[in-house]
N, C-alpha and C positions, 0 to 999 in steps of 0.2 A: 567527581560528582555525577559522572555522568556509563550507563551499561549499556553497553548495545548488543543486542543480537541477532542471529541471523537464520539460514541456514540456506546451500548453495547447491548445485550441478556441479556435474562432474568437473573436476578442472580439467579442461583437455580443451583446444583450438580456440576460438572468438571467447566461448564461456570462462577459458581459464586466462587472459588476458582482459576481461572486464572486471570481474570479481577478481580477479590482483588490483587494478585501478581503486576498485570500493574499498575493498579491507585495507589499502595505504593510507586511502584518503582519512579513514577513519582514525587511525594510528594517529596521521597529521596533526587528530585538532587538538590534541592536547597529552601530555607528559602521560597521567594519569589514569587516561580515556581507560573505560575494561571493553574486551568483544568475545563476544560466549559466540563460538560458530557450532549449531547443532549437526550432527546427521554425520553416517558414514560413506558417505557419498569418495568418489574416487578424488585423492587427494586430497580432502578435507584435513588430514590428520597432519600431513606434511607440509600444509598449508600453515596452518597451528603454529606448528613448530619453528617454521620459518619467521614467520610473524609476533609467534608469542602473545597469542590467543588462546583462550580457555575452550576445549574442545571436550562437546558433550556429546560421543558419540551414539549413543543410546536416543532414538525417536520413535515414539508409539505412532504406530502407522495405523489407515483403514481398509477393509478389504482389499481395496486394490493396492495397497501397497506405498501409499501415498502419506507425507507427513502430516501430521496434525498438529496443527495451530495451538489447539486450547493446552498440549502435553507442552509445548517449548514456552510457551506464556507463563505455564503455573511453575517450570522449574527454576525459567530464567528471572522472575520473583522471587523464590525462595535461595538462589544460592548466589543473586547481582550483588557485589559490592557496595552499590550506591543506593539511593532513593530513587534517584530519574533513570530509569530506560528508556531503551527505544528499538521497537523492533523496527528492522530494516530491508528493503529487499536485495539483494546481493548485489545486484547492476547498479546502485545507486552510491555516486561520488559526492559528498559533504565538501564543504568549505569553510572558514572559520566563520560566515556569518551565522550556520546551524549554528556552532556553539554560542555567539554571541545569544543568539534566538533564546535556548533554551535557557540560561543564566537571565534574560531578561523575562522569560515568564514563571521563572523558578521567584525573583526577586519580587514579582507579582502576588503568586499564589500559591500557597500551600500545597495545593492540589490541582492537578489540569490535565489534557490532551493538547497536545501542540502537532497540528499537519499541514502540511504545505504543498502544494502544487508541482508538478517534476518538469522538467527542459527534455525533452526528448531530443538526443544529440547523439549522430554517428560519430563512435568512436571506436578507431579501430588498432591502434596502438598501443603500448605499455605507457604509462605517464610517465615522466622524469620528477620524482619526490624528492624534494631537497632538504628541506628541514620541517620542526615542528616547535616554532616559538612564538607563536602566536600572530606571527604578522605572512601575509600576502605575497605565495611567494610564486617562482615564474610560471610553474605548471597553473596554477591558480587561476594568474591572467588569461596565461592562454587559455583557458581550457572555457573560461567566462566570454572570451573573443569569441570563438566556436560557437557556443551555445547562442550566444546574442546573432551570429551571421547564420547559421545554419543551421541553428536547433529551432525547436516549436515549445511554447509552453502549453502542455496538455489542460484541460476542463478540470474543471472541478471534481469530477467522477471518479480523478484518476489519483490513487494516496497509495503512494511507497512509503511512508515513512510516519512510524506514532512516539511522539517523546511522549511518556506518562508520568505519574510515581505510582512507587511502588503500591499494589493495593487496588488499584483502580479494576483490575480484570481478575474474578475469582475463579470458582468450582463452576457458577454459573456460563461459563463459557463453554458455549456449543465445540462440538467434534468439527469443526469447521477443518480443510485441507486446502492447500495455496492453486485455489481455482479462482472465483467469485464471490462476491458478495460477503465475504467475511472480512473485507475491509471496510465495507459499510454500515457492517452490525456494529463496528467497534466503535465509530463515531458516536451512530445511538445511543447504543451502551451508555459512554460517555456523560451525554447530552442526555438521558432518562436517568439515570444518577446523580441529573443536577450538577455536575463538576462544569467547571470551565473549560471552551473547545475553541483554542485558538490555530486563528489560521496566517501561517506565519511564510504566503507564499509572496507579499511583496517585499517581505525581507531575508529570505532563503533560497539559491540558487541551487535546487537539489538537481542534480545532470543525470536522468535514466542513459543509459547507452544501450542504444537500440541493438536489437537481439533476434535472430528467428525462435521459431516456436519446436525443434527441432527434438526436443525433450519428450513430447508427448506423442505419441502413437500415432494420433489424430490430428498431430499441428495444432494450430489456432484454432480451428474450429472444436478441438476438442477440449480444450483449455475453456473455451468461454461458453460452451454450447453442451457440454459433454453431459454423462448420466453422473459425474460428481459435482459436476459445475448444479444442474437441477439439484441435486442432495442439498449443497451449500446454501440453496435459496431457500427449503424446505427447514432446515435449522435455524437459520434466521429467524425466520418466522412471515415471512412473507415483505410487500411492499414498504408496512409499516415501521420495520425494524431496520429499515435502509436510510443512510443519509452519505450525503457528502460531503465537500469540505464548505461549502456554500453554505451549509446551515451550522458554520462555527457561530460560537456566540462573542465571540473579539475578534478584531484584524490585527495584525504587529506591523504596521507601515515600520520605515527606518525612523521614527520618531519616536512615540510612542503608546500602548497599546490602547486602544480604542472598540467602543462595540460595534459589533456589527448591523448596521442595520436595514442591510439587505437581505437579512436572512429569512423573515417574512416572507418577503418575494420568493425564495425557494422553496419553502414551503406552501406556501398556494400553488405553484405552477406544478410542485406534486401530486399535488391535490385535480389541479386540474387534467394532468395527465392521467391520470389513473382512473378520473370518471369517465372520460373518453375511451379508455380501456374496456370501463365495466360497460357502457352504450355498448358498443361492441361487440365483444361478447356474448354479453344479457339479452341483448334487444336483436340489435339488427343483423348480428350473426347467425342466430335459429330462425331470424324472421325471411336472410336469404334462403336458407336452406331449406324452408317449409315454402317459399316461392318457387323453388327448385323441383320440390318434389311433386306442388299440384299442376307445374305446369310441365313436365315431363312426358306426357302423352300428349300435348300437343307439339312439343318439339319435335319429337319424335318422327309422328306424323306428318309435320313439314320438312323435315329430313328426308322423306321418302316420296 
């Protein structure tokens, strides 16, 4: 029932012992499970192979060289096995309550986005994977022990992971690249197509395993800051076309699903951030600078 996919870093050092940990975990949840890993990145292929994973070597990149979202979104719709996908970030390990999740909002709705909140957890080992039969097994605990003593669960802002159906993301999906703000166009998206955006973080243990930024040229700062990371904000469409997991419209407690209705609140506080932005800007930004400029020959002058 259920297609995930992906696409990864080189497997080599820390990157090829986290993304082994994710692409197991996903194996785990189920007999069934499909995983489309895109990109020809180093060891992808033999990754595949080892795993028995559908490898789509072929990814339409942009100028720089960089993959693009919208080409792995419209393929991995058109040749996923199932209805439900989910695209995934490669560092991110699933546990059986993901699939429990998604089976409980599949049994809901016709149609939906399911995201959830990630644990930020050093992990620096290979997991020990034992079976895939649907029950709870030691790597699991442990790895849930970890996350609760010395992982963080990240803000709202932060979404690895979209279970959809199929259909939900079309042509209309910007050139976005795995920078910015192209995890928060999909929410909208979602959420301006009227579907259902449930947010399934108090019953989903998604484990990120912390990672440097060693990929990009620039580190971190080029990743969140860079001239594609501004591109990605410019396809979006600006402030409006952003949301988080804060404005789903259901929560999935371990009971059962319920609306949100705190989601108000994140939107006002949008709102209210943003016109403090425009003050800024609009007003009291040109209003320093023009203070700046008339009183610049008196500064000067007591300078001297």
């Amino acid at each position: 029932m259920l297609t995930l996919f992906t696409t990864a870093k080189p497997f080599r050092g820390h990157s090829d012992v986290i993304q082994r940990n994710a692409l197991q975990s996903w194996k785990a949840l189920h007999r069934d499970v499909e995983i489309i890993l895109f990109g020809d990145d180093e060891g992808a292929a033999e990754m595949a192979q080892e795993f028995g994973l559908r490898h789509e070597a072929h990814v339409e990149r942009n100028a720089w060289g960089t993959k693009r979202l919208d080409y792995m979104f419209a393929r991995a719709q058109a040749i996923a096995r199932h209805e439900i996908l989910c695209y995934i970030n490669c560092d991110i390990i699933l546990m059986q309550d993901f699939w429990r999740a998604v089976e409980r909002a599949r049994a809901m709705h016709r149609e939906f986005l399911m995201v959830g909140r990630r644990w930020d957890t050093d992990v620096t080992m290979p997991l020990a994977f034992a079976r895939a039969d649907g029950k709870t097994t030691e790597w699991e605990a442990e790895l849930r022990g970890l996350a609760l003593r010395s992982g963080r669960q990240c803000k709202a802002e932060w979404i690895d992971y979209f279970a959809f159906t199929r259909g939900l993301y079309g042509a209309d999906m910007p050139p976005f690249v795995l920078r910015v703000f192209w995890d928060n166009w999909l929410v909208w998206k979602a959420l301006d197509a009227g579907k259902p955006v449930i947010d399934a973080s108090r019953a989903v243990m998604a484990v990120h395993q912390n990672h440097d930024y060693n990929y990009h040229p620039q580190g971190k700062a080029g990743v969140w800051s860079g001239e594609e990371a501004g591109l990605n904000g410019q396809l979006a469409g600006g402030w409006r076309h952003l949301r988080t997991i804060a404005d789903a419209t259901e929560v999935l407690p371990p009971e059962k699903l319920k609306p949100n209705v705190l989601r108000h609140w994140s939107t006002a506080r949008r709102y209210v951030r943003q016109a403090g932005r425009v003050v800024f800007y609009d007003v009291w930004h040109p209003a320093w600078f023009a203070l700046l400029n008339v009183t610049r020959p008196l500064r000067r002058s007591l300078r001297h």
